[in-house]
C-alpha positions as a Markdown table, in Angstrom:
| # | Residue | x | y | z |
|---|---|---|---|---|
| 1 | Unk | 19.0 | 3.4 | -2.5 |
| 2 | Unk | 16.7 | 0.4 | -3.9 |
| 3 | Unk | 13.3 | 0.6 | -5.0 |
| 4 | Unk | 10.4 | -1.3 | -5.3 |
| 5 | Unk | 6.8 | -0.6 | -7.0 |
| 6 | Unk | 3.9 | -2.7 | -6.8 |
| 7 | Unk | 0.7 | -2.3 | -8.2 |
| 8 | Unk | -2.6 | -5.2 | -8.3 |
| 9 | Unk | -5.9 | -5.1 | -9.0 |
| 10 | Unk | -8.3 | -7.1 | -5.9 |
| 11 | Unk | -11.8 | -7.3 | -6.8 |
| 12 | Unk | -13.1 | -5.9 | -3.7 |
| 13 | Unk | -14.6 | -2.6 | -3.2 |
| 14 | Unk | -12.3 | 0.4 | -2.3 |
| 15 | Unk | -13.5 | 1.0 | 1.3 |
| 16 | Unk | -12.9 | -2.8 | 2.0 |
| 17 | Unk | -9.6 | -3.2 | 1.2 |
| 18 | Unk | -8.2 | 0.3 | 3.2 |
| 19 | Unk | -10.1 | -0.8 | 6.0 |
| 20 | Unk | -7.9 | -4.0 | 6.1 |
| 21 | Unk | -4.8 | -2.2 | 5.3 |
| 22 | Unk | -5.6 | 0.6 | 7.4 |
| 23 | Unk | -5.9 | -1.3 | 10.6 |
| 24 | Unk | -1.9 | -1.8 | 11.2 |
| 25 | Unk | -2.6 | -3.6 | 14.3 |
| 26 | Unk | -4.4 | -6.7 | 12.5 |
| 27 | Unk | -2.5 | -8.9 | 10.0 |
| 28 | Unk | -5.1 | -11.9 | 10.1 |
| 29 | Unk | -4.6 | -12.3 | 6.5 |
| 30 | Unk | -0.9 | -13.1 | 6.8 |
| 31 | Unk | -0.7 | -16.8 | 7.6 |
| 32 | Unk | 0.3 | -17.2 | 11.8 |
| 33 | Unk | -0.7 | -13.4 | 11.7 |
| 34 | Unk | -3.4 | -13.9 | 14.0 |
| 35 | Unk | -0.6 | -14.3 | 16.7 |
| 36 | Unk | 0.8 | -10.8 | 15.8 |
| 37 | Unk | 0.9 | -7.7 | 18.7 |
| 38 | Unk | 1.2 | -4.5 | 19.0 |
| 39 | Unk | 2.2 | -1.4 | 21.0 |
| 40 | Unk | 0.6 | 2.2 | 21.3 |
| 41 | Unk | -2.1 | 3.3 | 19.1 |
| 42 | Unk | -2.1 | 5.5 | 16.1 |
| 43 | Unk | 1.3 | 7.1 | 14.2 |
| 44 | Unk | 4.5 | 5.3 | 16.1 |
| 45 | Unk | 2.3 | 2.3 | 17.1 |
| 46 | Unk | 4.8 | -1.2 | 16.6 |
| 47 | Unk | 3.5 | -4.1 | 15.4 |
| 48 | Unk | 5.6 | -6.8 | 16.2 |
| 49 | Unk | 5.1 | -9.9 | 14.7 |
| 50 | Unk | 6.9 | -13.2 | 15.2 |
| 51 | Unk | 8.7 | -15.5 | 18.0 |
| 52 | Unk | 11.6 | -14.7 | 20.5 |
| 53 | Unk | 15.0 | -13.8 | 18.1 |
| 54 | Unk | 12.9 | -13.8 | 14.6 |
| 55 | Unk | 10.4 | -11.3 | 15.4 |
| 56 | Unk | 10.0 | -8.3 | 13.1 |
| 57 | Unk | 9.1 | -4.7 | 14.6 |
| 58 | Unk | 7.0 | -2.6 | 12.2 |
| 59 | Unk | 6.2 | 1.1 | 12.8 |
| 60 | Unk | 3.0 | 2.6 | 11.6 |
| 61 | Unk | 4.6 | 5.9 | 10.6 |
| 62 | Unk | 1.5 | 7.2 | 9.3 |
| 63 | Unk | -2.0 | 7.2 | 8.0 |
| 64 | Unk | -3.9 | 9.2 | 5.5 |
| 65 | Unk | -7.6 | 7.7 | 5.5 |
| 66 | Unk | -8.5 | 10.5 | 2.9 |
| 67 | Unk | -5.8 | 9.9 | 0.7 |
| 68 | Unk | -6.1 | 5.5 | 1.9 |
| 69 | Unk | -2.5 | 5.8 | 2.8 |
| 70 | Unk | 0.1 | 4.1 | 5.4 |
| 71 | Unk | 3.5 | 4.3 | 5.9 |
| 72 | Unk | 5.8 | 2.2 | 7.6 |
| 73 | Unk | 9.2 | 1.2 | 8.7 |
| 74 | Unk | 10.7 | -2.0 | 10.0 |
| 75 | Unk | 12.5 | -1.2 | 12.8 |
| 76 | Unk | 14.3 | -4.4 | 14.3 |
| 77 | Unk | 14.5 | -7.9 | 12.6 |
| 78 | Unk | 13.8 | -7.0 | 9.1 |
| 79 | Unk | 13.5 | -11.1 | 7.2 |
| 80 | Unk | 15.8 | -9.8 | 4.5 |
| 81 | Unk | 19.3 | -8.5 | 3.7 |
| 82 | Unk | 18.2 | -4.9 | 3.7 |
| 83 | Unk | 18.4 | -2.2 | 5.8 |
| 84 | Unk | 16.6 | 1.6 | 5.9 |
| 85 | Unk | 13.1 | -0.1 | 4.6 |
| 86 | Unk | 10.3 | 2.5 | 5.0 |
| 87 | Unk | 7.2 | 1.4 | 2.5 |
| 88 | Unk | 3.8 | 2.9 | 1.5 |
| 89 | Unk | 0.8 | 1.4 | 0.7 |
| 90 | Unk | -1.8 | 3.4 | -0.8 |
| 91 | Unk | -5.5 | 2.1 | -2.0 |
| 92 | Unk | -7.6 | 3.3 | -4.9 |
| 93 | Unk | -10.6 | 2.9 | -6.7 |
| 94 | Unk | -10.2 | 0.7 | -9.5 |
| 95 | Unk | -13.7 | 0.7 | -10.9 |
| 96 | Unk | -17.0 | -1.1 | -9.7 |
| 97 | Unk | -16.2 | -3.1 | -6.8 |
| 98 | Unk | -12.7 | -3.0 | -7.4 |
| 99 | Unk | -9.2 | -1.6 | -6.0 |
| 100 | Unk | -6.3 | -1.2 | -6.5 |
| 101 | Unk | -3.3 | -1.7 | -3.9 |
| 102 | Unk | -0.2 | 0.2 | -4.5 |
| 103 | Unk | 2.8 | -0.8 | -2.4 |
| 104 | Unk | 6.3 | 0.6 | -2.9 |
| 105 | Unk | 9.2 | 1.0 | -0.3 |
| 106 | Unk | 12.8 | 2.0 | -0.4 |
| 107 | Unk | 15.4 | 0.5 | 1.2 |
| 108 | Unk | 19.4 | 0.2 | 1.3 |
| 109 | Unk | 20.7 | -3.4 | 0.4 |
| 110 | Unk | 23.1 | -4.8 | 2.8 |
| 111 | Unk | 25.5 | -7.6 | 1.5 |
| 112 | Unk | 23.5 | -8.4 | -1.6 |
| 113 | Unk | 22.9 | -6.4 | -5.2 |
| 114 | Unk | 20.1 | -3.9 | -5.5 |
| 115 | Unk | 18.9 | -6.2 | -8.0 |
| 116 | Unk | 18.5 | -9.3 | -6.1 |
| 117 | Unk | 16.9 | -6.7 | -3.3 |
| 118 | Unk | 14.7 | -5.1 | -4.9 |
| 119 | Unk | 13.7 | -9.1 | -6.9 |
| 120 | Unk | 13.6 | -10.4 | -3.3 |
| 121 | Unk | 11.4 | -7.3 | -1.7 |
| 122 | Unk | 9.1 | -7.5 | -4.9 |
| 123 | Unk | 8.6 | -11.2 | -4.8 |
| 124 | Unk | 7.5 | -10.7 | -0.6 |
| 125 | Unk | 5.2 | -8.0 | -2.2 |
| 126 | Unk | 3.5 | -10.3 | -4.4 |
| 127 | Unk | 3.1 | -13.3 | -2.0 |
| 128 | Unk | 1.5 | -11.1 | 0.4 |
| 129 | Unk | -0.8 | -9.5 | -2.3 |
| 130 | Unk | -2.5 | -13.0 | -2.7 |
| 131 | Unk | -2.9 | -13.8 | 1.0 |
| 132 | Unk | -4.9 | -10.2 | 1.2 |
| 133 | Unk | -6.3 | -11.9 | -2.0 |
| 134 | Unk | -7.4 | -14.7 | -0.2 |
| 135 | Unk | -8.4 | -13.4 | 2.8 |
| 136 | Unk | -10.8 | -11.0 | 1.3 |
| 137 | Unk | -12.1 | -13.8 | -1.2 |
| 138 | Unk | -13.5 | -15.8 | 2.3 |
């Protein structure tokens, strides 16, 4: 089984970046994410998020707002050649008006090495760090 680890620093304060991460149902900050949907509420909610044959189905399999932590799995359509991905995404404090985002997931790599996986997983990681980045920075 692969892993990844992420960590960044985003100079927000805590409570603002968990309230973005923590709602599952709104991924404005990924670019065409405005168009994402979902289905159910809560735990097992799907966010689904692309077109037709290339959309992705994300399930919120939890959500900790005392500990600022989600997990989720990619259910159907998952962009890369992986399969079993379930990640976590916690939030901390990182000092005055600052956080830190934590993301890390494990996964099984399917027709490629673990290495080039876990390089691919961890490169998605950080592009999507800097659109939160960017986001929040508006």
């Amino acid at each position: 089984m692969a892993k990844v680890l992420v960590r960044a620093q985003i100079d927000v304060p805590v409570e603002r970046l968990w309230r973005l991460v923590a709602d599952f149902g709104d991924v404005r900050w990924i670019p065409g994410g405005e168009s994402a949907r979902t289905q159910g509420d809560g735990p097992g909610m799907i966010r689904i998020m692309g077109v037709g044959p290339a959309e992705i189905h994300e399930r919120l399999e939890s959500r900790d707002d005392a500990a600022r932590t989600i997990i989720y799995t990619i259910q159907r359509g998952l962009p890369m050649p992986i399969t079993g991905y379930r990640a976590t995404m916690i939030v901390r404090p990182a000092g005055d008006a600052r956080s830190e985002l934590e993301w890390s997931s494990t996964f099984t790599p399917d027709g490629v090495s673990e290495q080039d996986a876990e390089a691919q997983v961890e490169g998605l990681y950080q592009m999507m760090i800097g659109w939160i980045r960017e986001f929040l920075a508006k």
